[in-house]
N, C-alpha and C positions, 0 to 999 in steps of 0.2 A: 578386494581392497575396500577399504572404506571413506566416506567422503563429508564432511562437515559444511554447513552456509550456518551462519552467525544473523543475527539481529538485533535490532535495540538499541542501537549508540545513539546518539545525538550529542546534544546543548543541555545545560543545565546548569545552574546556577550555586557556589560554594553551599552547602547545607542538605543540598536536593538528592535526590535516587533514580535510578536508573534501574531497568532489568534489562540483562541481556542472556537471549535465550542462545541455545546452539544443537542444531537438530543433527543428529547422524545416520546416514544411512550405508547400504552396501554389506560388507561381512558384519555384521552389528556383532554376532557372537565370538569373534576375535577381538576388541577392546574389552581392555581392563583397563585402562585409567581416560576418562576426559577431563579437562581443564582448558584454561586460561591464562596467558600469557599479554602481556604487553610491551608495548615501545614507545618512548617518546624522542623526538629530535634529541640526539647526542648523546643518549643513551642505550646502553644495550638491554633487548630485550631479556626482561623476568619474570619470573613464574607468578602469578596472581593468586590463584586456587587451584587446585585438582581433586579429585573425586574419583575414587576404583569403585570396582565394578563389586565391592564386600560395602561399601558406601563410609573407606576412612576418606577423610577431607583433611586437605593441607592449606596454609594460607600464609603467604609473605607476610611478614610482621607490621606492616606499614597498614594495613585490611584489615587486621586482627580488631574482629568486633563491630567493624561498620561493613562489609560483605558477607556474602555468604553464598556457598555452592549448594545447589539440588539438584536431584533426577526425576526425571521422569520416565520410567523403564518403561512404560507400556508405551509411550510417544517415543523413548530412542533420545531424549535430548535434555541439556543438562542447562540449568540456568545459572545466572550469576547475579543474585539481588545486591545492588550497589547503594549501601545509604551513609547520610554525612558527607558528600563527596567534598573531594579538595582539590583546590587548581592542581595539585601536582599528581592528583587524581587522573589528568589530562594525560592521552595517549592513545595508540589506535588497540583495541583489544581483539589475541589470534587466540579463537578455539580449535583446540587440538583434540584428535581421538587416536588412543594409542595400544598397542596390546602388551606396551609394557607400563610402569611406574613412568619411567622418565621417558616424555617421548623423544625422536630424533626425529631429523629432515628428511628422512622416508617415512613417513605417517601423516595422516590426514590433518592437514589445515586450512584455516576456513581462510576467507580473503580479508579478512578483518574489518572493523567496526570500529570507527573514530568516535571518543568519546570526550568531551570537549568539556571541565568545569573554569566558567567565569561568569564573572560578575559586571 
């Protein structure tokens, strides 16, 4: 199996960036897609970005244009550069690694990463 730990959240302020990294290890050559999901209070968790392992990228329409997903295949781990952030921005962010497109709740997820925009 494989296993993900996340980094990078904090504070930061409406306008500001964030990276948050997400290293994989374990079967590394059974994922095909990593990403990112989030949650905030009262909401159900959604998909942020993902990235297969042919390097297409997906991006909820709300990101489009101020995030952006990468890999780093010789590290195993996939970043999430966060710019323009917005209070609704706000939520804890889970990186997943999955051997399919869409992952489920038997695949690896990190423990998540609070990422907090205010002002």
């Amino acid at each position: 199996q494989s296993q993900v730990v996340e980094s990078g959240g904090g504070s930061v302020q409406p306008v500001g960036s964030l990276r948050l990294s997400c290293a994989a290890s374990g079967t590394i050559f059974s994922i095909n897609a990593m990403g990112w999901y989030r949650q905030s209070p009262g909401k159900e968790r959604e998909l942020v970005a993902s990235i297969t392992a042919a390097y297409s990228t997906n991006y909820t329409d709300s990101v489009k244009g101020r995030f952006t997903i990468s890999k780093d295949t010789d590290k195993n781990t996939v970043y999430l550069q966060m710019n323009s952030l917005k209070p609704e921005d706000t939520a804890v962010y889970y990186c997943y690694a999955s051997p399919t497109t869409i992952p489920t709740i038997f695949d690896a997820w990190g423990q998540g990463t609070q990422v907090t925009v205010s002002s």
